[in-house]
C-alpha positions in Angstrom: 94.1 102.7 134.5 94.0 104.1 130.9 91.3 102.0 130.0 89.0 102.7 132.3 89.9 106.6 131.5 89.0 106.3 128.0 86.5 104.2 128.3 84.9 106.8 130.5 85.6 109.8 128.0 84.3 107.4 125.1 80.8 107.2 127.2 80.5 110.9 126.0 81.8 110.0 122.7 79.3 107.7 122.3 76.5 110.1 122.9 77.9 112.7 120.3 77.9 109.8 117.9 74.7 108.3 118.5 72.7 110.7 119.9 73.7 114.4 119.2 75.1 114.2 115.8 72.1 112.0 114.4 69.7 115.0 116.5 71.7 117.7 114.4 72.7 116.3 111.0 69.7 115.5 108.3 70.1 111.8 107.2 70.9 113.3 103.6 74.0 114.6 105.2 75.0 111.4 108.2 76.8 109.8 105.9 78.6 112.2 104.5 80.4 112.9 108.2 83.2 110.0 107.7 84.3 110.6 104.2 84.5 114.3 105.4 86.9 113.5 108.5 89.2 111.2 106.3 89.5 113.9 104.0 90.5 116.2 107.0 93.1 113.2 107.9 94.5 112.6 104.8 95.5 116.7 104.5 97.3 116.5 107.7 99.2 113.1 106.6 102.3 114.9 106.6 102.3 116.0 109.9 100.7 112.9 111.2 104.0 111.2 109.5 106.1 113.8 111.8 104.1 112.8 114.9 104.4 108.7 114.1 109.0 109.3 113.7 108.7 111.6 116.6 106.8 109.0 118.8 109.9 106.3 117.7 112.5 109.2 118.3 111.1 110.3 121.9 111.0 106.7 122.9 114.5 106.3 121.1 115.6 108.7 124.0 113.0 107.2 126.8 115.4 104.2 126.7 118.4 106.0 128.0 118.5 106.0 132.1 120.0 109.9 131.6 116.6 111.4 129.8 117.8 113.4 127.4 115.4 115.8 127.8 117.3 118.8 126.7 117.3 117.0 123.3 113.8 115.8 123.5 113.4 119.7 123.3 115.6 120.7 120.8 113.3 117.4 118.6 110.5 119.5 119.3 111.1 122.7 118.0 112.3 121.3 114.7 108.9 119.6 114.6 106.7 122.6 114.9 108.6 124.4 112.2 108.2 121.4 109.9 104.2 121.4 110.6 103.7 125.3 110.2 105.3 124.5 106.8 102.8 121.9 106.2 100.0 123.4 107.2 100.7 126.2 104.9 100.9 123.4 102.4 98.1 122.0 103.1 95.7 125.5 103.5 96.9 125.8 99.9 95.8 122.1 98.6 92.4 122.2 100.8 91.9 125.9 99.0 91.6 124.2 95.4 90.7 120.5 96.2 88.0 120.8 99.1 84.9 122.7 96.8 85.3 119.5 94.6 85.4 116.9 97.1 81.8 118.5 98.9 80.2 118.4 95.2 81.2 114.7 94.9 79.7 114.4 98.6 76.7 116.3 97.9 77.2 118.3 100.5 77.1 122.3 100.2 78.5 124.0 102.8 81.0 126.8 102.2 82.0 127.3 106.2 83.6 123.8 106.3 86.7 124.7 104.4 88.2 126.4 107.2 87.6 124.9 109.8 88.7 121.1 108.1 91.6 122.4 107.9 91.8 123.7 111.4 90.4 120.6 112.7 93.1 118.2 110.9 96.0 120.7 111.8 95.4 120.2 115.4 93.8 116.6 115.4 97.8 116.0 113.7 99.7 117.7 116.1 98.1 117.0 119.5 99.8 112.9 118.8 103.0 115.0 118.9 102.7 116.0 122.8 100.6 112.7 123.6 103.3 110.8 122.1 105.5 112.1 124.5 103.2 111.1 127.2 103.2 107.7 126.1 107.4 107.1 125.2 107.8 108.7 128.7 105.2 106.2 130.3 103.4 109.1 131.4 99.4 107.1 131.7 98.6 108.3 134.8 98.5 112.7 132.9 97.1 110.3 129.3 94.8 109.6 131.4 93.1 113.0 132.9 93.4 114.1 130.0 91.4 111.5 128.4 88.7 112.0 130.5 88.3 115.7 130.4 88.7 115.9 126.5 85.7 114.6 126.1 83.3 116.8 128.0 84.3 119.7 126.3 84.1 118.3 123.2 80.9 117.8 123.7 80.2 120.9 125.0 81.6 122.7 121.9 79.5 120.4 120.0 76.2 121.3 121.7 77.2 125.1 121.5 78.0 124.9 117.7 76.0 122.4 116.4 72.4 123.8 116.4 73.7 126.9 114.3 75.5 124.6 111.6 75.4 121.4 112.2 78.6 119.9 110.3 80.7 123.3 111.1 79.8 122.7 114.5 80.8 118.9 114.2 84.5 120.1 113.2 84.4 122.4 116.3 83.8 120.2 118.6 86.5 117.9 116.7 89.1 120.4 117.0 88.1 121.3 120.7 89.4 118.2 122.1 93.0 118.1 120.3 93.5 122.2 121.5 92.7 121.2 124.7 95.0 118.0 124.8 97.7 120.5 123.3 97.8 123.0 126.2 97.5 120.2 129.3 100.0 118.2 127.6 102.9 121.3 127.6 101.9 121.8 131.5 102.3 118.2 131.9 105.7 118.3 129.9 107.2 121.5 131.7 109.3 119.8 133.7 111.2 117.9 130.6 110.7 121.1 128.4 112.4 123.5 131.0 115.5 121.9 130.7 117.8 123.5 128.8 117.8 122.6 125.5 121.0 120.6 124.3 122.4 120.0 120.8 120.1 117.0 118.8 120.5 117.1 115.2 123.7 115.1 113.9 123.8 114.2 110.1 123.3 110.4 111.7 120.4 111.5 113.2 119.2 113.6 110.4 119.4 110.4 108.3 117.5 108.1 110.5 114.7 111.0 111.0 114.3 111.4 107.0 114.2 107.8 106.8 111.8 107.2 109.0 109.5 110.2 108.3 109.8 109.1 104.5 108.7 105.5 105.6 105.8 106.9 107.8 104.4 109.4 104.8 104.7 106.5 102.5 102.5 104.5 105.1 100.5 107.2 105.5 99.8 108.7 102.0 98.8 105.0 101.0 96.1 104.4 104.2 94.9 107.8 103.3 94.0 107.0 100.4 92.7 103.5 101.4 90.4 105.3 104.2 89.4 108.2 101.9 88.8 106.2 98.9 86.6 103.7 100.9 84.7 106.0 102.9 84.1 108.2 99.9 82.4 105.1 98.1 80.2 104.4 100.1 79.1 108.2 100.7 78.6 108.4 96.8 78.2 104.7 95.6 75.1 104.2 98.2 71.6 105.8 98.8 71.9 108.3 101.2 70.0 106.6 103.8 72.2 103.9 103.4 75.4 105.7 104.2 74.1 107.0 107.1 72.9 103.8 108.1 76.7 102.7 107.6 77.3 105.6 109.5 74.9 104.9 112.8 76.1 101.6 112.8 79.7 102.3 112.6 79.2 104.6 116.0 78.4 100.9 117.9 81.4 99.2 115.9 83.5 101.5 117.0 82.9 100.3 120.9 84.8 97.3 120.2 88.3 99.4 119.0 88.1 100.8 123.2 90.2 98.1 124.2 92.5 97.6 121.5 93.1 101.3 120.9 94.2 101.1 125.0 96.3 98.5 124.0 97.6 99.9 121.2 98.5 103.1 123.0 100.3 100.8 126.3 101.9 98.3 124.0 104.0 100.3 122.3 107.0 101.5 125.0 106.9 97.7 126.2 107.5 96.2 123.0 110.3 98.6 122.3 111.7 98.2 125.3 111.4 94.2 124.0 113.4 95.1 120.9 115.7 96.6 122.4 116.6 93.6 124.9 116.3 91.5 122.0 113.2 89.7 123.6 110.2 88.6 121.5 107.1 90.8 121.7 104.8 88.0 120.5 103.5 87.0 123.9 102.1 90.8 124.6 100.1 90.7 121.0 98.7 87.2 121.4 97.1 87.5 125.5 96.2 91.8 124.2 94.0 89.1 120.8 92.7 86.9 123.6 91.6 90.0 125.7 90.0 91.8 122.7 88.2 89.0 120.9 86.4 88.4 124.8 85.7 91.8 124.4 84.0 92.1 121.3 82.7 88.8 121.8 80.7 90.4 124.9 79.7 93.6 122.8 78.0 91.6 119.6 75.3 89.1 122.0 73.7 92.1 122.7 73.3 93.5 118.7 72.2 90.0 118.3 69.6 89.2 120.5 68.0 93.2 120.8 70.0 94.9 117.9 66.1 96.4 116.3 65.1 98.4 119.8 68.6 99.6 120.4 68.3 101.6 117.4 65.0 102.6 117.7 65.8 104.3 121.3 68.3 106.5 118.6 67.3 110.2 117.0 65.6 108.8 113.6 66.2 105.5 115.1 63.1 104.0 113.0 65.0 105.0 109.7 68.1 103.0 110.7 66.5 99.9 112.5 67.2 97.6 109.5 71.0 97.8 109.6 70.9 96.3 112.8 72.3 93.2 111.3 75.4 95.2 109.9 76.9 95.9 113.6 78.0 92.2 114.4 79.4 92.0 111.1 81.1 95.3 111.4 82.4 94.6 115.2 84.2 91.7 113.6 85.8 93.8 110.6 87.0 96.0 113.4 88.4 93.0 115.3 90.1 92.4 112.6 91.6 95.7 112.3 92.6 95.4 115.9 95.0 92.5 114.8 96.4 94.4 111.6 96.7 97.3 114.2 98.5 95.5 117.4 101.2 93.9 114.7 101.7 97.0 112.7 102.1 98.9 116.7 104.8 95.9 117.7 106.6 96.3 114.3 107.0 100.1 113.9 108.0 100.4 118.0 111.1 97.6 117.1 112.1 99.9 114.2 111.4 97.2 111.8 109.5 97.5 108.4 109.7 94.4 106.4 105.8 94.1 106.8 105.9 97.3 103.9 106.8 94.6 101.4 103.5 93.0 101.3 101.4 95.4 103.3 101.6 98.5 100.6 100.8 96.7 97.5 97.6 95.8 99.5 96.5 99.0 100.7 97.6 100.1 96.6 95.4 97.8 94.9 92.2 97.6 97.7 90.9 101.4 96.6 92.1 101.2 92.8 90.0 97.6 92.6 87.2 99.2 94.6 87.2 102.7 92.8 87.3 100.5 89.1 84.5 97.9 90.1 82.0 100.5 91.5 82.0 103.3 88.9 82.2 100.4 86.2 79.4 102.5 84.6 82.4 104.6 83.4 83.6 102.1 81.4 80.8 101.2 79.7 83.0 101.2 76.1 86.1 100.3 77.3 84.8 96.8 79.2 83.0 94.1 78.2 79.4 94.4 78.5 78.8 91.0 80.1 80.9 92.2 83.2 78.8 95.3 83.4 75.4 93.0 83.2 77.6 90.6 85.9 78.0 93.7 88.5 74.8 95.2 87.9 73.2 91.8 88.9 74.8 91.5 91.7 74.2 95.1 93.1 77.4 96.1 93.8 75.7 99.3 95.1 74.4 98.0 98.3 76.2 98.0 102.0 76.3 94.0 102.2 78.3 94.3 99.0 80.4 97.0 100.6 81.3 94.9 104.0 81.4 91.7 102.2 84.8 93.9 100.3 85.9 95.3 103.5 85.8 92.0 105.3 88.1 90.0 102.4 90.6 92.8 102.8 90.8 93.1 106.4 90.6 89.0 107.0 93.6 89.0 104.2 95.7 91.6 106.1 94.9 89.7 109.7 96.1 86.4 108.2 99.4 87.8 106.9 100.1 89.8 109.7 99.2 86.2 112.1 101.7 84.6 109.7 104.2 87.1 109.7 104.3 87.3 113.7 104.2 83.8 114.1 107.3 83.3 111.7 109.1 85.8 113.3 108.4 83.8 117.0 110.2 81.1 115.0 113.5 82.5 113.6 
């Protein structure tokens, strides 16, 4: 049911990715779009920490057969004080470190500041009310709201857009989340008008620190993976080859529908699996099988007509010869969808041993990728034969780019196979 929900509000997606925001935005500008949203993302990571303990908290609760709802209140208005303080926070970071980040984008645009910081406010707090919906097993109201979302983001989009065309990208961005935020209190009233009831216990205040410090470290280190990596390959590449990365990305991104779905479903079962003591392993391995038929499906088409489906895009000519990059990218995102699924599995059993190996990864990935691509920097500090070595191989192109993406993500995929695999052992 929630799949075919999404799937039918990510029809619309679809067109705002491939159709309305290549109409709007110049091809000097397309890629700059993703480097600009992780940006957004990574000043809302604390909040976005808040929402990932809140989600293990609510379904902490779930579990009871009393539903403490009177608690789950009381949880929620500590929450919202703890994101107006980090919004104020973050107003204050965006205010010195966003005029920067557009120079090294090329982008000049002095409306954006505002409004990224709306847009990631929102886009962090809406997962707080959804999560709800989800540790409450609520898909049936995930659902509605799933499909309507997505009309009127697109609507704002077409409203905004033709009078500035990124601002009006961030406007339609934010539209969805405020819309998400509202339905999702109406949907909730019946929990929320119960009285609210006493929560916070030092145990519990210990457990929610903990956890929130564990999700900020997660999240502080994939933000900077995401931001570092998207950022590259805004200023390492041509633009027309970042917004070539960028129009492909929009038919990559098909093959996460299923495993987001399953993402989102997976995680009340296999906590409910913790907590019987019950192995979750079967529920990631069929939800692999399911998704590799699925993006298996979505990469014969790229295949055999990948040229004309890009030249039935805005500027489709200009892009036709990164057809080849979608298969390749639909399998990076595959793998993502098993990093994703185990990560999901682990975080709903409470359990973070994965943090041992998995951080020093996500550490080194953007350092390594941030030291070999602005190795003209270092012209007098490294040897010159390494400089001649990465020239040669034009490290500066987007098969250079995937090839790094694709070690990284294969890497993390195997481990995380391994790790889940052991586990089904002990």
């Amino acid at each position: 049911m929630l799949f075919c929900a999404c799937r039918a509000a990510d029809v619309l997606n679809a067109f705002v990715g491939l159709w309305l925001v290549p109409k709007y935005v110049a091809p000097s500008e397309l890629g700059a779009v993703m480097p600009l949203t992780q940006f957004a993302n990574f000043l809302a990571i604390p909040i976005a920490a808040f929402a990932n303990t809140f989600r293990n908290e609510v379904s902490r609760l779930s579990l009871n057969r009393t539903k403490e709802f009177g608690q789950l209140k009381t949880l929620m208005r500590g929450v919202f004080i703890s994101t107006a303080i980090f919004l104020f926070l973050a107003t204050v970071v965006a205010h010195f470190v966003l005029p920067a980040f557009l120079e090294r984008i090329r982008i000049v645009e002095g409306s954006l500041a505002s409004i990224i910081i709306i847009a990631s406010f929102v886009t962090a707090v809406a997962p707080i009310y959804s999560n709800a919906l989800q540790a409450l097993k609520k898909f049936k109201t995930q659902s509605i709201l799933s499909i309507v979302g997505a009309p009127m983001r697109m609507m704002a989009m077409l409203i905004a857009m033709p009078f500035r065309a990124l601002t009006g990208y961030f406007v339609g961005q934010a539209s969805t989340p405020i819309f998400c935020i509202i339905a999702s209190v109406l949907a909730l009233r019946k929990e929320l008008s119960i009285k609210a009831e006493p929560y916070w216990t030092n145990d519990i205040i210990h457990r929610f620190l903990k956890l929130f410090s564990t999700f900020a470290v997660i999240g502080i280190v994939d933000g900077f993976y995401l931001l570092v990596e998207s950022t590259v390959l805004r200023q390492r590449l041509p633009d027309l080859d970042s917004a070539g990365y960028y129009m492909a990305t929009r038919f990559s991104e098909i093959a996460s529908f299923l495993s987001a779905t399953l993402v989102f479903t997976i995680f009340p079962f296999a906590a409910q699996k913790a907590a019987d003591k019950e192995d979750y392993s079967p529920l990631i391995i069929k939800s692999l099988v399911a998704n590799a038929c699925f993006c298996l499906v979505l990469v014969l088409p790229f295949i055999c007509f990948g040229k004309s489906i890009f030249s039935c895009l805005p500027h489709g000519e200009q892009y036709v010869s990164y057809w080849w990059s979608v298969p390749w990218l639909i399998g990076i995102t595959y793998l993502n969808s098993i990093i994703g699924l185990y990560l999901t599995a682990e975080f709903s059993s409470n359990r973070f041993d994965f943090l041992k190996w998995y951080l020093p990864l996500d550490i080194a990935y953007p350092i390594l990728l941030l030291l070999i691509t602005g190795h003209k920097y270092f012209v007098n500090i490294i040897p010159t034969s390494w400089t001649d070595f990465l020239t040669a191989y034009n490290i500066y192109s987007l098969k250079t780019m995937l090839i790094w993406m694709t070690a990284m993500n294969t890497i993390k995929a195997s481990i995380c196979l391994i790790a889940m695999y052991t586990r089904k052992s002990d």
